[in-house]
N, C-alpha and C positions, 0 to 999 in steps of 0.2 A: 624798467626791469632791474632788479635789484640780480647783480654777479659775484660772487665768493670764489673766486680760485687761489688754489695754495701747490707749492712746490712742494716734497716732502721735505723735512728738516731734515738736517744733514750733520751726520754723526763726526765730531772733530776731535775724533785718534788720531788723523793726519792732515796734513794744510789742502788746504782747498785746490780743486783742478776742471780740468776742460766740462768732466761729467758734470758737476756743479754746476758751471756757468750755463750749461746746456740746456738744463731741467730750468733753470731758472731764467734764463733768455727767452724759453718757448711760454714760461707762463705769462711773463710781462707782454709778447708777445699779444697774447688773447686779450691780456686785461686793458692792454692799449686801444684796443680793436673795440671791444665794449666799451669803453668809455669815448670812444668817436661815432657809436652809435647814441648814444646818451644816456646809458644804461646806470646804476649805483652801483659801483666797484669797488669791490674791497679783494686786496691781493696779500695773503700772508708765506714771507718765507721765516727761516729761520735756524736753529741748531740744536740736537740732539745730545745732551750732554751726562748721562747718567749710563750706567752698568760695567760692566765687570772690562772691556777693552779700553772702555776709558781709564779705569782703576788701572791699567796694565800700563796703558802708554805711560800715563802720570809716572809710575812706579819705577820703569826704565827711564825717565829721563829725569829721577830723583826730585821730583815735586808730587805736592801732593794734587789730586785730584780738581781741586777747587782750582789751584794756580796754574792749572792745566788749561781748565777749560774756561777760566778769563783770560788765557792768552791766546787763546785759539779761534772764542768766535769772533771776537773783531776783525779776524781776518775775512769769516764768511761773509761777515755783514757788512767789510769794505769790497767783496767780489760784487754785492749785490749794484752798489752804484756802479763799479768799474764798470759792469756789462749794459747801465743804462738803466735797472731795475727798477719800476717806478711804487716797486710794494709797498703797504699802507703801513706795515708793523712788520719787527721782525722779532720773533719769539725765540725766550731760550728757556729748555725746560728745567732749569736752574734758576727759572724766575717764583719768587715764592705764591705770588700768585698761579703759578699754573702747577706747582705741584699743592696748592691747597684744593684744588681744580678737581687734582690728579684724586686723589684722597676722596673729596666726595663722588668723581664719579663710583669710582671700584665701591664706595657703599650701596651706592645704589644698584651695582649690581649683584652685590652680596645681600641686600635685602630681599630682591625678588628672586631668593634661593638659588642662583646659580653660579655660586662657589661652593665651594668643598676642600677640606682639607685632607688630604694624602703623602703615604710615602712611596716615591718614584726615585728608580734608578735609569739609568739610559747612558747614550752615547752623546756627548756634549761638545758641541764645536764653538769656542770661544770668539771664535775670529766672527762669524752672526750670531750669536748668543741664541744659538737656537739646539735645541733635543735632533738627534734624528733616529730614524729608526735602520737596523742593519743594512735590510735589503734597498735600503735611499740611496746607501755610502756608492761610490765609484775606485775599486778598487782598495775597501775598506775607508776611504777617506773623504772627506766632506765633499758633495760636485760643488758648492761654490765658491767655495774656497783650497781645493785640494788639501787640508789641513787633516792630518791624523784624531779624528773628536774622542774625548779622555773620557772612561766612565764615570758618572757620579751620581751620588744619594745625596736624595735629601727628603725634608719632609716642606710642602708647597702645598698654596692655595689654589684650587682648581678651577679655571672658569668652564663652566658644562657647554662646551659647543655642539660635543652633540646633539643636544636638543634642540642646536638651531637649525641643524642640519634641512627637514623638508621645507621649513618655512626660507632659506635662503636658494634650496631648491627653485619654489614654488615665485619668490622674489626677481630670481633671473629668469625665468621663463617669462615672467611679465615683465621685464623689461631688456627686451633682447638691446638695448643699445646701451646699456646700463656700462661695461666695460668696452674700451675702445684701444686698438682694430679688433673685429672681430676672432681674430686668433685667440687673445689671452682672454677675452670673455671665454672661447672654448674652452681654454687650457683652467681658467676657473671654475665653471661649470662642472667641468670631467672631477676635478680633483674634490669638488663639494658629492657628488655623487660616489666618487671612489670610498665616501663612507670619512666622517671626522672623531676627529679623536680629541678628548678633553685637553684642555692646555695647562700648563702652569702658566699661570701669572703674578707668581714671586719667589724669590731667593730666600734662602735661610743663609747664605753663606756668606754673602755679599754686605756690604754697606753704605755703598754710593750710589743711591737711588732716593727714591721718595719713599717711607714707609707705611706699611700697610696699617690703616688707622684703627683696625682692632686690634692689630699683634704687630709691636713694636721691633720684633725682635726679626722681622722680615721685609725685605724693600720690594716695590712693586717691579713685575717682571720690565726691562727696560722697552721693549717692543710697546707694551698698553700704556706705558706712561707715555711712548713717544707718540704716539698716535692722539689722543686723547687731546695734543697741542692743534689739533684743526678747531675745536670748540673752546678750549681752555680761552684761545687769546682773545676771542671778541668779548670776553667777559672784560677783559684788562687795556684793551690796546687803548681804547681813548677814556682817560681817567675820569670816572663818576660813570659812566656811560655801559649799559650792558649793551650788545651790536649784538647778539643774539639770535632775536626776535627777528632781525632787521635781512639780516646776511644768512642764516642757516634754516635749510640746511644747503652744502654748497654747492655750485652748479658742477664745478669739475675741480679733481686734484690730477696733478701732474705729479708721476712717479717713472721711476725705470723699473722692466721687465723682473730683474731678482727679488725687488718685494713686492709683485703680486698677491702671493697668498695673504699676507699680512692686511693688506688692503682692502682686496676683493671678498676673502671672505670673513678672517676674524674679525677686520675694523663694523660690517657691518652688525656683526653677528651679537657686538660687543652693545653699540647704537640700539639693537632693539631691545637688550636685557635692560640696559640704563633709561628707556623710553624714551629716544630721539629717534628723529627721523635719519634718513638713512642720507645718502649723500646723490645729488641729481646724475652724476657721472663718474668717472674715473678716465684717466687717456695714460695708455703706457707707452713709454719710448724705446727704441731701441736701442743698441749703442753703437758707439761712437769707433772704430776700430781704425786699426793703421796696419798694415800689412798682412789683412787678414783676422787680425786680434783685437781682443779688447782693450782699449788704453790703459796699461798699468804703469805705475813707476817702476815696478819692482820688476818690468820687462824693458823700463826706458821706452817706451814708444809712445810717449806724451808730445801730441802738439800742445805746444805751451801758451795757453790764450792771455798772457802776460804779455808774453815777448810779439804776441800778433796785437795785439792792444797798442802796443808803445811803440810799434813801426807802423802800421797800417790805421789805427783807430779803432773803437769800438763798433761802430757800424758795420765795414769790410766783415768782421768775425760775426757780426749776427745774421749778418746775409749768407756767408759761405755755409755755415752752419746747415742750415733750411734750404738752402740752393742745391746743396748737393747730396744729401741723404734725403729722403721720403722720410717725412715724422712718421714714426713710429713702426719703422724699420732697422735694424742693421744696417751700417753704410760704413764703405770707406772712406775717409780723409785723410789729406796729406798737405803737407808745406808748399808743395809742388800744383797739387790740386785748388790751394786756397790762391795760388799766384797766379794760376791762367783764371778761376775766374773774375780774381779781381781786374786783371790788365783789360778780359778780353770781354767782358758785361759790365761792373763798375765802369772803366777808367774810359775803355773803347764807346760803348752801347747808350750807357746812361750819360758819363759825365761827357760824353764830348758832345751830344746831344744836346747838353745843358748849355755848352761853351755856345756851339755854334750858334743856337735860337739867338742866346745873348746877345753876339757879337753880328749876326746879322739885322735885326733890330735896330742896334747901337747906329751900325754902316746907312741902311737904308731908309731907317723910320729916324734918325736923331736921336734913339732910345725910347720913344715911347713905341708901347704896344701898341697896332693901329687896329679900329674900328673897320669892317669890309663893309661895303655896302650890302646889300640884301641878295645881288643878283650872285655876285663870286661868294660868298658866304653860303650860299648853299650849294655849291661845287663842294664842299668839303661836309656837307652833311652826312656823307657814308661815315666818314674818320672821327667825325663825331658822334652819330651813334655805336661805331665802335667803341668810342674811350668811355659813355656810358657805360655799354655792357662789359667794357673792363672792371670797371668798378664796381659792378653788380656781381659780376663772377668773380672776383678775388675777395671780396665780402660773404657771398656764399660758401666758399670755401673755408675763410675763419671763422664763419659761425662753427662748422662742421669741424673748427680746430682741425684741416688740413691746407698747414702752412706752405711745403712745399709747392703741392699747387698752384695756391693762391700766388706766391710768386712768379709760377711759370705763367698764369693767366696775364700776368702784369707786364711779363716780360716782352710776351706775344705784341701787346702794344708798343712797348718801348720800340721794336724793332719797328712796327708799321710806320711809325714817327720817323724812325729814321730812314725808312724807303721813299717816304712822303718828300724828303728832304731830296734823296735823288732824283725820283720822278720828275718835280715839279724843277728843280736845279734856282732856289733865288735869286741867285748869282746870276743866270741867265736875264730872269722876268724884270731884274734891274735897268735893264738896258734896254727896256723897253718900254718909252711911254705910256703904251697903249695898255701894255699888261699891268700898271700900276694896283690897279685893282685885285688882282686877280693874287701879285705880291703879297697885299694886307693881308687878304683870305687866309695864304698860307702863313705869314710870320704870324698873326694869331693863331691858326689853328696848331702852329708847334708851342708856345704859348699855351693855350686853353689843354691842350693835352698834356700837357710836361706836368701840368698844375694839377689834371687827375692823376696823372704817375703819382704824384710825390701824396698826396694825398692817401694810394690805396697802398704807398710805400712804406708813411709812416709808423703804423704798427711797427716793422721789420727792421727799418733804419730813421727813424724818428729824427736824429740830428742833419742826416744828411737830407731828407723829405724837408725841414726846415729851410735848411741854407737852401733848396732850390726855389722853393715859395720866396723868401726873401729877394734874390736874383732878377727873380719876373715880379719883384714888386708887391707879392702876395700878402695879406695878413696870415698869420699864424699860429692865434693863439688857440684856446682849448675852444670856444665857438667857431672857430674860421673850419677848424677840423673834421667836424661832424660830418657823416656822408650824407646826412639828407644835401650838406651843399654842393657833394661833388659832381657838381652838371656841367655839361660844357659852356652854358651859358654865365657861369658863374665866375667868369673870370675876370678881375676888377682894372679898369683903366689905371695904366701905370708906368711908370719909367724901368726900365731894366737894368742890372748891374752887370756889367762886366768884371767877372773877379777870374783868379788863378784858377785851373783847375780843379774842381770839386773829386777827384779822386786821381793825385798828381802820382805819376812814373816812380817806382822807389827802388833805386838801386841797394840790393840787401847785402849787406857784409861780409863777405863768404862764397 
C-alpha cells in the first residue's frame, strides 16, 4: 500500500514551538507505523513563506522579506530532525518549482471558468490573512486572533466556491469518515451547509507571493498558494522523477483545529475545479494548553520542547506528548505533568523493567537468553498471547491514527510484565534447582515480551524501542521491524547487555 501524509506547512512570521513539533511528531508518528507494516511512505512537511504577515515581520525587523524567510526556515526544518522526524522532503513555497506549480494549478482553475474578477470591500484581519464578515467578529474583533480587522478594497480574482457547495455536500455524506474526530467533520459539514460564499484568491495590494499568471499586477491569495504545496512537492521532491501518480492522492494530512475550513472545505473544493482527486482523509488535533490556555508566547505559557529535548531527550517529549492528551482533543500539559510521567511509566515501568530482565539474565543465565523446554514454556502461554494481542491492538489503533490509545494498549502490557516479575519472583525460582526450568520460561518470557513492547513502541519512541532491542540482543533494522515479525516466537537467541539506565533519574535545575 502506497501512504502520503503531510503536516501542514508552517508559516514563519515567528520561530518555531511546541504546536510545531506536535503536528509534526504525530505525523512521523503514523508514517513510522506504515512503514513497519510495509507499506510506500512518503511523509512531506515543510514552510509556508509568502503574504502580507510575512512582508510585516520582514518589515519590523528591517530585512527584506526573502532574508526573512531564508532565515527562518532552517529553523523549521532543523525542528524536524530535533523531534526524530523521519519526512521524505521538506518544502518551501519559496521554492521556484512549487510556485511555477502554484501558477499552473490557479490556471487550471481559471480555465474551467471558476474565477472571476471583482471589486470587494470587507473587514480584513492581517494576523490569518483572512476576510471576515461582521456578525463572525467577537466583540468587533477577529475570534482568532482577537485583532481589530481594518476595512479594505480591492479589486481580486474570485474562486466560485459556491458552485461547489452540493457536490462537497454530497462528497461528505459519502464519506462519513472523510474528517477525523467526528466533531470537526460536523463543524465542517454544518459550515458547508450554512451556505459558501465565493473567495478571493489574490491580492492587488501586496507583492510577496506568487503571481497570478494572467495579471501580473496581482499575487496569488497566500491560503491557495500554501495549500497547493500537498501536490506541488511530489512533482519536485526527488529530481527527474514526478511522485505524483505514485503518492496522490494522500491518505491523510495532519492539521490543527483553526484551519479546518481551509482544509476541509476550500482545499477540496479547489482539487475538484483543477481535476484532482480529493485527498483519502484529513485528522485534526487539538491543542496543546497550559493552565487552561492555549500555548502562546505572547501569554508565556510555552512548555519549551528545546529545553525538554536537552534535559530529558527526544523520545521522553514524544511520549508525553500522546500519553497525556487524547489526539485530537484539547489537553493540558505541564513541566510537572511531563516529570511524573517520565519518572513514574519511563524511568519506573518501562526502564527498569528493562534493567531488571537484563541484569537477571546476566546473574542467572551468564547473559544468554535461555531457551525453556516445551513443558514450562507453556505456563506462560497466556502472557504470550497477551503480548500478541498487544501488538494487534496497538496496531489497530494507528491504523485508525489514535495514538493515545495505542499507547495505553502497550502500556497495559508493560505493566503485566512487570506483575509477571512479582508473581513469579526470579530471585526466588534461583534457589531452586528443581524450578530451573520453570526460571528460563520466565527470564524469556520477559525477554520475548520487552521485544514486543519495543517493537509496537517504536512508532512513538523509535530510539529508545532501539536501545531496548539492542540490550536483549535484538536486530533492528528496517526488516527486523516489521509487525508481521512481532510474535512471541520471534525472539532471536542472544546475549544480553547490561547498560545504565535506559531512562536515568534527572535532577532539574531549579
Amino acid at each position: 500500500m502506497r501512504y502520503y501524509v503531510t503536516t501542514p506547512i508552517y508559516y514563519v512570521n515567528g520561530e518555531p514551538h511546541l504546536g510545531h513539533a506536535y503536528t509534526t511528531i504525530a505525523a512521523d508518528v503514523v508514517a513510522r507505523f506504515h512503514r513497519q507494516k510495509g507499506d510506500d511512505v512518503f511523509f512531506l512537511t515543510g514552510t509556508d513563506e509568502h503574504g502580507n504577515k510575512i512582508a510585516q515581520a520582514a518589515n519590523d525587523r528591517g530585512v527584506t522579506p526573502r532574508e526573512h524567510v531564508d532565515e527562518m526556515a532552517p529553523k523549521f526544518k532543523a525542528l524536524a530532525g530535533q523531534v526524530g522526524a523521519t519526512n521524505d522532503f521538506f518544502i518551501r513555497t519559496t521554492d521556484a518549482e512549487h510556485e511555477a506549480f502554484v501558477q499552473e494549478f490557479v490556471a487550471r482553475i481559471h480555465a474551467a471558468g471558476d474565477i472571476e474578477k471583482r471589486t470587494y470591500g470587507g473587514l480584513y484581519c492581517t494576523a490569518c490573512e483572512t476576510f471576515w464578515r461582521e456578525e463572525d467578529l467577537v466583540d468587533g474583533k477577529c475570534p482568532d486572533h482577537g485583532l481589530e480587522p481594518q476595512f479594505i478594497e480591492e479589486e481580486n480574482y474570485y474562486f466560485l466556491l459556491s458552485r461547489y457547495q452540493q457536490r462537497l455536500h454530497d462528497f461528505f455524506v459519502a464519506h462519513p469518515d472523510w474528517v477525523k474526530p467526528r466533531s470537526r467533520y460536523n463543524e465542517a459539514l454544518a459550515f458547508i451547509d450554512g451556505g459558501l460564499e465565493d473567495i478571493s484568491i489574490s491580492r492587488e495590494t501586496l507583492t510577496w507571493g506568487v503571481p497570478v499568471p494572467w495579471d501580473e499586477d496581482q499575487v496569488i491569495y497566500v491560503w491557495v498558494d500554501a495549500l497547493i504545496n500537498y501536490l506541488s512537492a511530489l512533482t519536485y521532491a526527488r529530481p527527474g522523477e514526478d511522485l505524483t501518480s505514485r503518492y496522490w492522492p494522500a491518505q491523510v494530512h495532519f492539521l490543527a483545529k483553526d484551519i479546518l475550513k481551509f482544509h476541509a472545505v476550500i482545499w477540496p473544493a479547489l482539487l475538484m475545479s483543477a481535476g484532482y482527486e480529493v485527498p483519502r482523509g484529513e485528522f485534526i488535533h487539538g491543542y496543546l494548553l497550559m493552565g487552561g490556555e492555549k500555548m502562546s508566547k505572547t501569554r508565556g505559557n510555552v512548555l519549551d520542547p528545546f529545553e525538554v529535548m536537552e534535559t530529558y531527550g527526544i523520545d521522553p517529549l514524544r511520549f508525553y506528548l500522546f500519553r497525556e492528551v487524547t489526539f485530537g482533543q484539547d489537553g493540558v500539559i505541564s513541566l510537572e505533568g511531563f516529570e511524573q510521567r517520565y519518572t513514574n511509566e519511563l524511568a519506573n515501568e518501562l526502564g527498569n523493567l528493562v534493567s531488571r530482565t537484563a541484569s537477571m539474565i546476566a546473574k542467572y543465565r551468564g547473559g544468554e537468553i535461555p531457551r525453556p523446554a516445551a513443558p514450562h514454556a507453556e505456563a506462560l502461554a497466556a502472557v504470550a498471547a497477551e503480548g500478541e494481542a498487544m501488538v494487534a491492538g496497538a496496531a489497530a489503533h494507528l491504523d485508525a491514527v489514535e495514538i493515545t490509545a495505542a499507547l495505553e494498549t502497550v502500556w497495559e502490557f508493560v505493566r503485566r510484565l512487570n506483575r509477571l516479575v512479582e508473581e513469579e519472583a526470579p530471585w526466588k525460582l534461583a534457589k531452586d534447582e528443581a524450578q530451573a526450568g520453570r526460571l528460563d520460561a520466565v527470564l524469556h518470557g520477559l525477554a520475548a515480551g520487552l521485544r514486543l513492547v519495543a517493537l509496537a513502541l517504536h512508532p512513538v519512541i523509535p530510539g529508545s524501542a532501539a536501545e531496548i532491542l539492542r540490550r536483549l540482543g535484538q536486530p533492528s533494522g528496517d526488516a527486523d521491524l516489521l509487525f508481521e515479525g512481532a510474535v512471541w516466537g520471534g525472539l532471536a537467541p542472544a546475549a544480553v547487555d547490561v547498560a545504565p539506565p535506559l531512562f536515568p533519574r534527572i535532577e532539574r535545575a531549579g
